[in-house]
C-alpha positions as CSV (number, residue, x, y, z in Angstrom):
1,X,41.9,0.6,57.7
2,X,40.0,-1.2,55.3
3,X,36.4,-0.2,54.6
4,X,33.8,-1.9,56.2
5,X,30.5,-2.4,54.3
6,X,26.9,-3.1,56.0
7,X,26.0,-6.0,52.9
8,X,28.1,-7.2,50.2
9,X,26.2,-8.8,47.6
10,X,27.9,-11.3,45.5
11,X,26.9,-10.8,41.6
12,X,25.5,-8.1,39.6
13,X,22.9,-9.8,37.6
14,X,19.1,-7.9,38.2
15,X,18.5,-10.2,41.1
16,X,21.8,-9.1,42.7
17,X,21.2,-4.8,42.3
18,X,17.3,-5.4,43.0
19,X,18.2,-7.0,46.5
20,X,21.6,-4.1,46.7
21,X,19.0,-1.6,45.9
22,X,16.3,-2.1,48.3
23,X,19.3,-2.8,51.2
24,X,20.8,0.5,50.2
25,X,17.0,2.0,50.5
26,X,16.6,1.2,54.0
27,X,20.2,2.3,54.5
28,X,22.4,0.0,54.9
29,X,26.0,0.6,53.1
30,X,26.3,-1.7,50.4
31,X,28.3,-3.1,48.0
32,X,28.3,-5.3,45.1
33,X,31.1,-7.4,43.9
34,X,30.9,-8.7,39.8
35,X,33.2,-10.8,37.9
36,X,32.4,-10.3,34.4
37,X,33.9,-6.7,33.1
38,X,30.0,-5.1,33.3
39,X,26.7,-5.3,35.2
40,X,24.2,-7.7,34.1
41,X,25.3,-11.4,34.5
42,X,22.5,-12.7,32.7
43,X,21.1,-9.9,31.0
44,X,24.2,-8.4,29.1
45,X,23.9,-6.7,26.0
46,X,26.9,-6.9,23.9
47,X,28.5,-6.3,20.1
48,X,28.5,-10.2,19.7
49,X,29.1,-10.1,15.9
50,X,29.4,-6.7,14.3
51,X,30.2,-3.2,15.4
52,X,26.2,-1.4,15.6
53,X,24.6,-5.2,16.1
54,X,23.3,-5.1,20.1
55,X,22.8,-8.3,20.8
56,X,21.2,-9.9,23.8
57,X,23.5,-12.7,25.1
58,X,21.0,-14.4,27.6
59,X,17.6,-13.3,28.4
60,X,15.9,-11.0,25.6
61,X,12.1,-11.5,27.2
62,X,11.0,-8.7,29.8
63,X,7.6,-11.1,30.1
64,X,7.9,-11.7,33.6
65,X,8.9,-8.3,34.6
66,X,5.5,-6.9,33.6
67,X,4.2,-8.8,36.7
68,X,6.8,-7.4,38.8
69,X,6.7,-4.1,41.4
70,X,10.1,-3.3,41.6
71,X,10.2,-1.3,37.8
72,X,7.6,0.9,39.9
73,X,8.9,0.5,43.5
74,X,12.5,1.7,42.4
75,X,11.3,4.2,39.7
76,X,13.1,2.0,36.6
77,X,10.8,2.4,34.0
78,X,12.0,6.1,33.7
79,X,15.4,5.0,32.9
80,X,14.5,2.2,29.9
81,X,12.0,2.2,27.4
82,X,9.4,-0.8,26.7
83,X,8.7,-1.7,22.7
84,X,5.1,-3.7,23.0
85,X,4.8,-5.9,20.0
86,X,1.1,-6.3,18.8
87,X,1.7,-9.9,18.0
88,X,3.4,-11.4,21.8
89,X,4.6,-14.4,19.7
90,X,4.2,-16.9,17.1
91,X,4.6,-20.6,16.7
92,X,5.8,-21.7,13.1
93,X,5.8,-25.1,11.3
94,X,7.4,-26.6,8.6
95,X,5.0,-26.2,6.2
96,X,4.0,-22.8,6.4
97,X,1.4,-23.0,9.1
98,X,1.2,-20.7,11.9
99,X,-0.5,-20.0,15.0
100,X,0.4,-15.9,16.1
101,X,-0.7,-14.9,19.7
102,X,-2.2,-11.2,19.8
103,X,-1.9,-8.9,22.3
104,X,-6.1,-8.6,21.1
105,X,-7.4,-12.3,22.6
106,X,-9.9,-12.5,19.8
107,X,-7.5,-11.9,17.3
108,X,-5.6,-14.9,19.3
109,X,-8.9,-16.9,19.3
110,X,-9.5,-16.6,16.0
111,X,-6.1,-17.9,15.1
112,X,-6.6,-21.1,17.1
113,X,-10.0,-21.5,15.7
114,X,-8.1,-22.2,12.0
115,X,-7.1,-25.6,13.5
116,X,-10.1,-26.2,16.3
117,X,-13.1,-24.3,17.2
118,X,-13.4,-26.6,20.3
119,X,-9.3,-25.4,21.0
120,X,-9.9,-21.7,20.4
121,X,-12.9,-21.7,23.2
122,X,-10.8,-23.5,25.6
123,X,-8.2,-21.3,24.7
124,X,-10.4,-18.3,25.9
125,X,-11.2,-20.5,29.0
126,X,-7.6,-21.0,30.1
127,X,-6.9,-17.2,30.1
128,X,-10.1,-16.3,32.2
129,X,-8.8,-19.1,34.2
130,X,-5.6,-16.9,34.7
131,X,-7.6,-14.1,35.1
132,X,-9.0,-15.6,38.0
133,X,-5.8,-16.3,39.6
134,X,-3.5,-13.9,38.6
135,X,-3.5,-11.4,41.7
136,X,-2.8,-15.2,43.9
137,X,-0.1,-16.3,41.5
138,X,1.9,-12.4,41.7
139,X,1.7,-12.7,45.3
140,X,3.1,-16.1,45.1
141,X,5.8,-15.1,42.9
142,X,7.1,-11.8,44.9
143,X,6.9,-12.7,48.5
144,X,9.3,-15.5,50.4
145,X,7.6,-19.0,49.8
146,X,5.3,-20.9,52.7
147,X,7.2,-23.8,54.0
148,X,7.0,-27.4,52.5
149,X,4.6,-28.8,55.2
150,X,2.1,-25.6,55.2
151,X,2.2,-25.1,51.3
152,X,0.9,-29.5,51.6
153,X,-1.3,-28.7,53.9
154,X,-3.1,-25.9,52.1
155,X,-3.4,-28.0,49.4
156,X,-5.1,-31.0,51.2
157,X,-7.2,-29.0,53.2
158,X,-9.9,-28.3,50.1
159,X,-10.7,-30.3,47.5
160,X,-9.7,-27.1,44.9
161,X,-6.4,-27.4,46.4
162,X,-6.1,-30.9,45.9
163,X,-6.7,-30.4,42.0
164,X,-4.4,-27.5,42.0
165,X,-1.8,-30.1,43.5
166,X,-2.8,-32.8,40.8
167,X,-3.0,-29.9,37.9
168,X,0.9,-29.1,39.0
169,X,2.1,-32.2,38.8
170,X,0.8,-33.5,35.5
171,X,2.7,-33.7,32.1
172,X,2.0,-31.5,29.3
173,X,0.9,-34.5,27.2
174,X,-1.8,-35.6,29.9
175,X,-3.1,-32.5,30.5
176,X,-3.4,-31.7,26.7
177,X,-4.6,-35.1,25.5
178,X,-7.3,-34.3,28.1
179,X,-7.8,-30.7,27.5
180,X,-7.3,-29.8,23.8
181,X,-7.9,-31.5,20.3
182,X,-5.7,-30.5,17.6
183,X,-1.8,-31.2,17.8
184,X,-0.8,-27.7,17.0
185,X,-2.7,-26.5,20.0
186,X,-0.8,-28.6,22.1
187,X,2.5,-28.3,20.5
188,X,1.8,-23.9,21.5
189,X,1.9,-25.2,25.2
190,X,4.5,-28.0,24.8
191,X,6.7,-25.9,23.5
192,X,6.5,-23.3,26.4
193,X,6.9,-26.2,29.2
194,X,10.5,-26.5,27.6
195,X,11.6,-23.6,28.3
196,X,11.7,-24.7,31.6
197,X,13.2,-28.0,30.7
198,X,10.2,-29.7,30.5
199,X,9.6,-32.6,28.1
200,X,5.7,-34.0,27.2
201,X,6.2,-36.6,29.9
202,X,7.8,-34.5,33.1
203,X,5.7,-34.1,36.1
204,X,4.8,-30.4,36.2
205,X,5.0,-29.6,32.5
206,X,1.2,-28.9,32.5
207,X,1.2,-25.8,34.6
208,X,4.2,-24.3,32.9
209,X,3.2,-24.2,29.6
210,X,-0.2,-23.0,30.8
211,X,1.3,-20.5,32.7
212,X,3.5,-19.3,29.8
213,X,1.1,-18.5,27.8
214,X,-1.3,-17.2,29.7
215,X,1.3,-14.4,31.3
216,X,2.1,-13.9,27.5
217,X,-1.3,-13.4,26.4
218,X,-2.1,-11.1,29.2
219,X,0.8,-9.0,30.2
220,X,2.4,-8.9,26.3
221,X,5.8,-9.7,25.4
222,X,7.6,-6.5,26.2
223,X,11.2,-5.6,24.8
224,X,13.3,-3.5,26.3
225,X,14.6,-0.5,23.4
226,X,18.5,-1.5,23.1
227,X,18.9,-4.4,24.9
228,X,18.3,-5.9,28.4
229,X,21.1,-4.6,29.6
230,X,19.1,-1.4,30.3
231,X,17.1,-2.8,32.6
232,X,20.1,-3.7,34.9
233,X,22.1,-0.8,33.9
234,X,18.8,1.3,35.4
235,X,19.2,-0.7,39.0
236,X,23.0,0.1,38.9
237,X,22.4,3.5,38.5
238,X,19.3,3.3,41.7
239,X,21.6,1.5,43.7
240,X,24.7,4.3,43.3
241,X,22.0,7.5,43.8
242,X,21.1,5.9,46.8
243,X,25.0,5.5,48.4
244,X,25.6,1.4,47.0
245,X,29.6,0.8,44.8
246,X,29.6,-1.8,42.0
247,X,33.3,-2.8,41.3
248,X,33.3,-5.0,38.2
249,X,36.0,-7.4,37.1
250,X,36.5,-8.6,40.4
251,X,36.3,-12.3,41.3
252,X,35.2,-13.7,45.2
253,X,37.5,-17.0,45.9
254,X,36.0,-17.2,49.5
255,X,33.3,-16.1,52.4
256,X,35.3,-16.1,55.6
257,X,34.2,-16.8,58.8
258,X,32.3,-19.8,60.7
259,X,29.4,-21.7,61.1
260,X,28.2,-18.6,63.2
261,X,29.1,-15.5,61.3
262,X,30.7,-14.5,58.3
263,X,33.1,-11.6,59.1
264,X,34.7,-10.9,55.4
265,X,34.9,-12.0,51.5
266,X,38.7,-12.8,50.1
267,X,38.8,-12.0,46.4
268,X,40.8,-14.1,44.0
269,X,43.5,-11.2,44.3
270,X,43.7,-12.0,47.6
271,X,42.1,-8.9,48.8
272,X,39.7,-9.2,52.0
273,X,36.7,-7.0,52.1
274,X,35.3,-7.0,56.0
275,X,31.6,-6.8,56.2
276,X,29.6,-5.2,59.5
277,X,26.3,-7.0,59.0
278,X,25.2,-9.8,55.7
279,X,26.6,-11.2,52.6
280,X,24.2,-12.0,50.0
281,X,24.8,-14.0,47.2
282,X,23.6,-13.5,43.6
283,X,26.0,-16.8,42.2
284,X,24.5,-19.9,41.5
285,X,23.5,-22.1,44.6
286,X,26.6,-24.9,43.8
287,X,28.7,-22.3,43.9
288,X,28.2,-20.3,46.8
289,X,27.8,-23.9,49.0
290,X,30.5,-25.7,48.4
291,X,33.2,-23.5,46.7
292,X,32.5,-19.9,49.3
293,X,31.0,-21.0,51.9
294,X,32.7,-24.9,51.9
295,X,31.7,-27.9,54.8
296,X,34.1,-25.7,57.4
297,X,30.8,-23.1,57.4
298,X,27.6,-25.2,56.5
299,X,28.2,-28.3,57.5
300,X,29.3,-31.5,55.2
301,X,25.4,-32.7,55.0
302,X,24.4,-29.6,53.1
303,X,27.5,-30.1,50.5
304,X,26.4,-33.6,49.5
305,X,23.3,-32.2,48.8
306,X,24.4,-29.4,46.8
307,X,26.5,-31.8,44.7
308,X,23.3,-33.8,43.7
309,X,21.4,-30.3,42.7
310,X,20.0,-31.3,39.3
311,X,20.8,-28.7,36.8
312,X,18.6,-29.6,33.5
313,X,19.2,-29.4,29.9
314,X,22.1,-27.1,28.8
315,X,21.0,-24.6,25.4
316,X,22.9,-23.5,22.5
317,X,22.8,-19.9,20.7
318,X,23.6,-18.8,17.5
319,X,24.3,-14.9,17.0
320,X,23.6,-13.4,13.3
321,X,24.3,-10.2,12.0
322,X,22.3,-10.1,8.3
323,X,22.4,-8.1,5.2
324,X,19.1,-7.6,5.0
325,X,15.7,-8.3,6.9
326,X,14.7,-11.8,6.4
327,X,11.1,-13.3,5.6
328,X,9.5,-16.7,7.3
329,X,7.8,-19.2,5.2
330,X,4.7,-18.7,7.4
331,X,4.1,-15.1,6.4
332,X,4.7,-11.7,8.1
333,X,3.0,-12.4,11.1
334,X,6.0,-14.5,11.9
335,X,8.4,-11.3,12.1
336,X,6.1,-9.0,13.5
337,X,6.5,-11.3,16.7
338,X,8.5,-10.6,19.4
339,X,10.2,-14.2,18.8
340,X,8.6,-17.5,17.3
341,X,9.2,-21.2,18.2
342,X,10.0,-23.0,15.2
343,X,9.4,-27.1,15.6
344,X,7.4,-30.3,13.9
345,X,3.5,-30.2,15.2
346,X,3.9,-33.0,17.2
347,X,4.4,-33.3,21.1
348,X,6.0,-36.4,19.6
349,X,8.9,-33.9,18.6
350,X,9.6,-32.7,22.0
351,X,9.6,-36.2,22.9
352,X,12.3,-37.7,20.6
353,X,14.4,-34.1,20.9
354,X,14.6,-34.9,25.1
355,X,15.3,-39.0,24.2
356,X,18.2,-37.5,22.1
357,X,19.6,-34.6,23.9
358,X,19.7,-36.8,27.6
359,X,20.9,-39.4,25.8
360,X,24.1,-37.3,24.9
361,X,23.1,-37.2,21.5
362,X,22.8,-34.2,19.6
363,X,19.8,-33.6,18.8
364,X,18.4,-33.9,15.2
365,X,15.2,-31.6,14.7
366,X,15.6,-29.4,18.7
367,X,13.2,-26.8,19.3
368,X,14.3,-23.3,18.0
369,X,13.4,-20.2,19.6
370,X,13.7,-17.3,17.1
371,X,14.3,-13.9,18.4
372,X,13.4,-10.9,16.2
373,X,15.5,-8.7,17.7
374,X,15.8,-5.6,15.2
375,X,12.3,-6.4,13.4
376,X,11.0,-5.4,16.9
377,X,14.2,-3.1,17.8
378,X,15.5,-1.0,15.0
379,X,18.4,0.4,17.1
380,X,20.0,-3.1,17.9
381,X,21.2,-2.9,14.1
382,X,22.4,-0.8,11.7
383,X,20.1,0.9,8.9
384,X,19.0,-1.7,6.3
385,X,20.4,-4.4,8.3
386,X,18.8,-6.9,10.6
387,X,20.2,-8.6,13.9
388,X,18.7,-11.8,15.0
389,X,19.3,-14.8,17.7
390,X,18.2,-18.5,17.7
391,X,17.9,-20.3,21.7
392,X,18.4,-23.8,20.6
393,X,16.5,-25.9,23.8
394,X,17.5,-28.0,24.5
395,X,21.3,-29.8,23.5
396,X,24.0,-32.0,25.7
397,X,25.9,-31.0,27.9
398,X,28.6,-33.8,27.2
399,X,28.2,-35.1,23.5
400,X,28.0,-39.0,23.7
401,X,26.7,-39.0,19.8
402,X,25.1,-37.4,17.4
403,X,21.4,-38.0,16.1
404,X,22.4,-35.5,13.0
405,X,24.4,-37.8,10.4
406,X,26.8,-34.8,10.7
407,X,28.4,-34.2,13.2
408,X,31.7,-36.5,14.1
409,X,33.2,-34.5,16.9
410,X,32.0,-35.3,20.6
411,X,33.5,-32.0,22.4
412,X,31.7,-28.9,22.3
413,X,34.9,-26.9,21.1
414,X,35.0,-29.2,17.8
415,X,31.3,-29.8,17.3
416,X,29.9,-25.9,17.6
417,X,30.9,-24.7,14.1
418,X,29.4,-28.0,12.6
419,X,26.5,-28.2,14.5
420,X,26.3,-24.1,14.1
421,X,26.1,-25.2,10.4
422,X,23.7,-28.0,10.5
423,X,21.3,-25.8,12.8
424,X,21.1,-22.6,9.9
425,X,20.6,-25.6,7.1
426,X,18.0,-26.9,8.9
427,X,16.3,-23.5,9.5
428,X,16.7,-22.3,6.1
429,X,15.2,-25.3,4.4
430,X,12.2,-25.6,7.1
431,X,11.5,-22.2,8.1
432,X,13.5,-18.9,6.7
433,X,14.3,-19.6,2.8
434,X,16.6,-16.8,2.2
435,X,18.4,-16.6,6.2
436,X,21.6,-18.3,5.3
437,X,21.8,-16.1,2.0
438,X,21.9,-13.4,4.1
439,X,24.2,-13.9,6.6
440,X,27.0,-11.3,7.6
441,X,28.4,-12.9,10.8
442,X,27.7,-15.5,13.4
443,X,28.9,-16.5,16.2
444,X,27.5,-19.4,17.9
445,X,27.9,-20.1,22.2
446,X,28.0,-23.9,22.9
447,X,27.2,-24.8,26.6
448,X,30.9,-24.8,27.5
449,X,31.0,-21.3,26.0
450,X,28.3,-20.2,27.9
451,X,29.5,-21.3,31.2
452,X,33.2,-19.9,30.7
453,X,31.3,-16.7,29.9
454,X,29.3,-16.4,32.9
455,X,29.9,-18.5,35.7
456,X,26.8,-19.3,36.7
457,X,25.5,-20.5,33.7
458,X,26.5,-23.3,34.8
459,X,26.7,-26.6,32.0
460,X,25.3,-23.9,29.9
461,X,22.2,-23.6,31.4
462,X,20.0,-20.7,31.7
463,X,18.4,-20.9,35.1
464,X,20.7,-21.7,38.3
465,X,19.0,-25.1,38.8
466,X,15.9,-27.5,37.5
467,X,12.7,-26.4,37.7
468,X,11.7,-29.6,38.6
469,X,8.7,-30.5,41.5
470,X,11.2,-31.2,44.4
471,X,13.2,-28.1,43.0
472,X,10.4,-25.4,43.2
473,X,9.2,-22.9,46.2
474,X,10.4,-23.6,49.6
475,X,12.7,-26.6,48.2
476,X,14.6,-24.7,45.8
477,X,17.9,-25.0,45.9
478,X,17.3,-27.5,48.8
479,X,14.9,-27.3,51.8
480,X,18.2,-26.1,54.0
481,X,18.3,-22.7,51.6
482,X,14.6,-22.9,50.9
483,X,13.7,-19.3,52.2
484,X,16.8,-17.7,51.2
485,X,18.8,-18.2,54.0
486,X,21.8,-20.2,54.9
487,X,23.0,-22.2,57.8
488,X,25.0,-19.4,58.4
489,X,23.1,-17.1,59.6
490,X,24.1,-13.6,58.2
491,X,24.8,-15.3,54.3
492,X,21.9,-15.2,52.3
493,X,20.8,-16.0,48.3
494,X,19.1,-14.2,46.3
495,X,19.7,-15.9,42.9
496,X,17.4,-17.5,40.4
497,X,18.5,-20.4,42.2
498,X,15.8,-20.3,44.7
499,X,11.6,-19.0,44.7
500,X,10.6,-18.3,42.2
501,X,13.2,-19.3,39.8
502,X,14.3,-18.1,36.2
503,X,13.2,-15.4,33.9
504,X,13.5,-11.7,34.5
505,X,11.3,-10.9,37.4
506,X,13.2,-9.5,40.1
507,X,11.6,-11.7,42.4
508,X,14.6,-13.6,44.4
509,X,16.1,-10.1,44.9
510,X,13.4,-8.5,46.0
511,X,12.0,-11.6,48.4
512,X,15.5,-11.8,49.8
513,X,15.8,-8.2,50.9
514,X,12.1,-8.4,52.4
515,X,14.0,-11.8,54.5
516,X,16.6,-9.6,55.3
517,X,14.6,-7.0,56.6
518,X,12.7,-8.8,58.4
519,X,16.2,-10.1,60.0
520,X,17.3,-7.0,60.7
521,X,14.3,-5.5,61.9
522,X,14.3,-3.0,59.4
523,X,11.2,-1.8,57.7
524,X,10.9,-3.3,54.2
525,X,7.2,-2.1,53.2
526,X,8.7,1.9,54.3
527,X,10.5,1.3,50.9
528,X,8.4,-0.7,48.7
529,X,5.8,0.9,48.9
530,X,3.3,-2.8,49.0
531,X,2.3,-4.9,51.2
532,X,2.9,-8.8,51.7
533,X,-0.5,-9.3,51.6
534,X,-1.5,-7.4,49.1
535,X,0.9,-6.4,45.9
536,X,0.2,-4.1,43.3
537,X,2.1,-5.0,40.5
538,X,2.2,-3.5,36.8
């Protein structure tokens, strides 16, 4: 007789073992089913170019996690060690100039206040401002999201929710035109809004970048020591003391059942693994809709809308194993960060880089995000060498031209070397004299790369979805999934996919498994340790 599982969870990416954990903490049997060859989806560490070089193939950032409960609820932080740069980051231009962002918010102020006394007040203002809010926005972020109709009515009910509304829908560009004075200033929140996929003119690009930074400045920009993979190698090894199996390399083709129940997953052996009470799934939202579940289980409506799911700007990543430790042309500040944006002082930058990259073009002058990775982290590199990695936000998806001058080739599997090229040329001469000089090994992932990699990276994007306005809380994926459920009613998500979205936080696993208990009429706080109502995160 086949064995029979209380909850299969679909992916082991941290979202996937935080909700496996907490399931297998109330006692339910569980077990989680991973395609790639390890745990980790998208926070793998890996030997991408060198034997002894520990590279971080997604997320390297542990910024959002320092907000989050479950490192305390489920005892992680005992199994991974934090590495707390003094300076969180650092935004360098071509010239030389640099703004650095202290853990110390005077040393931060007094930064700012190079370029704008008037800018390094308001500065101070904004993160009081978070201060203010931060217990509200934690609580927002680790418990299931209000409906659309009572999150709008909150906000019309008072005229401070009616400005919150406003202040989350504005642009970066008209909330900083309104707000701060010197271009730099707003370039260090412009830049933040697009890690989210947010150009100077989006609606909601304000409150990002804002956000951003203020978690930054508060909270820190917290490695992990060896890699983020430690963070999810930690829940694996909760999840197994407390009864849950992991079986890597090991594909789902199908969730099998009805509209009413699902009673089993097929694997793309063919294998059928029967399940007593839930499935959860840790895929991306596409994905589990229309390829597992299929119209047969949720209806041809809730396909269609799937198929429209916006999934943003795709990203590409160069790998480099060096000689040597390099030097910035803004000073050692710059690699004493934790990672540094490297673009033109100009919201006007971020403006032409989106024109070119949803244009199809690649794009000439994209924002850089440079990771320090050994500077911070010895042990991700050899002695004497240095190990670092460049997020290039944001590039095409499908190449349609090329804003370089350099580029001929319009498929990814022709254009990454050359663009790989340009990209290091463009760096060296602008921002890191002697990096190409000291170059081992790279490896660069286009967007196609990424997504044959990990599956739900889908178009080579980082985040299972837009974080767009109609894409956010109780609507992400789509107001039929909003709350973590699906039509069917034992098949749940627990992705980034849904509330509240990307980064590291643990939140859509641990939100899920509070729906779930709530379902099952299990006791959820008996394991966490919090209440709804009142968290009590790091």
């Amino acid at each position: 007789m086949p064995k029979i599982y209380d909850a299969i969870v679909i992916g082991a990416g941290h979202n996937g073992l935080t909700c496996a954990c907490y399931l297998a903490k109330v006692g339910l049997k569980v077990l989680v089913l991973e395609q790639y060859q390890t745990v980790g989806g998208m926070t793998v560490t890996e030997e991408e170019t060198l034997p002894g070089f520990w590279s971080d193939i997604h997320a390297s950032g542990y910024q959002l996690a320092n907000l989050s409960p479950v490192p305390h609820e489920l005892g992680l932080l005992d199994r991974y060690e934090l590495i707390e740069p003094e300076i969180a980051f650092s935004h360098a231009f071509p010239q030389g100039d640099i703004i650095s962002v202290h853990r110390d918010i005077e040393k931060t102020v007094r930064e700012i206040a190079r370029y704008s006394l008037k800018d390094a007040e308001t500065w101070r203002a904004l993160m009081n401002r978070f201060l203010a809010q931060k217990d509200a926005i934690t609580v927002a972020m680790f418990s299931p999201p209000p409906s659309f109709p009572a999150a709008a009515a909150d906000f019309a009910a008072s005229s401070a929710g009616m400005e919150a509304y406003r202040f989350s829908m504005q642009s970066i560009r008209s909330w900083a035109n309104q707000t701060l004075e010197a271009e730099v200033t707003k370039t260090l929140f412009g830049s933040f809004a697009t890690f989210l996929g947010a150009s100077p003119d989006d609606a909601g690009g304000a409150e990002l970048g804002w956000l951003f930074a203020s978690v930054l400045q508060n909270v820190g920009n917290n490695l992990v020591k060896g890699g983020m993979n430690r963070v999810t190698l930690a829940l694996a090894e909760d999840l197994q003391a407390h009864g849950g199996e992991i079986r890597t390399n090991t594909l789902v083709d199908k969730i099998l059942g009805d509209s009413k129940r699902a009673t089993a997953v097929r694997l793309a052996g063919g294998e059928e693994i029967p399940v007593g009470k839930l499935i959860v799934s840790n895929v991306d939202p596409r994905n589990l809709v229309v390829d597992l579940l299929g119209a047969g289980m949720v209806g041809q409506e809730i396909v269609d809308k799937m198929q429209q799911y916006e999934w943003g700007d795709s990203v590409f990543v160069i790998f480099l194993a060096l000689e040597s430790p390099i030097n910035y042309r803004a000073g050692p500040a710059a690699r004493q960060s934790a990672h540094v944006h490297l673009s033109e002082p100009s919201l006007d930058f971020f403006a032409r880089l989106y024109l070119q990259c949803r244009g199809g073009e690649l794009p000439s002058a994209p924002m850089i995000v440079s990771w320090n990775d050994s500077a911070v982290d010895p042990s991700r590199a050899p002695a004497g060498k240095a190990l670092m990695k460049f997020v290039v936000l944001s590039v095409p998806y499908v190449i349609t031209g090329d804003a370089t001058g350099r580029v001929p080739a319009r498929t990814w599997d022709e254009a990454r070397e050359p663009y790989a090229d340009y990209l290091i040329d463009l760096i060296t001469a602008n921002y890191i004299p002697d990096l190409k000089a000291k170059i081992l090994k790279r490896v660069a992932h286009s967007p196609v790369d990424i997504s044959r990699k990990i599956v739900s990276a889908v178009r080579g994007t980082l985040g299972q979805g837009a974080f767009l306005p109609y894409q956010t809380g109780s609507l992400r994926p789509i107001p039929e999934l909003g709350h973590y459920k699906t039509p069917v009613p034992n098949v749940y998500l627990c992705s980034s996919g849904s509330h509240p979205g990307p980064g590291v936080s643990m939140a859509p696993g641990r939100n899920a498994a509070q729906v779930i208990c709530d379902d099952l009429g299990l006791d959820f706080r008996s394991v966490a340790g919090t209440s709804r109502e009142k968290l009590s995160p790091a």
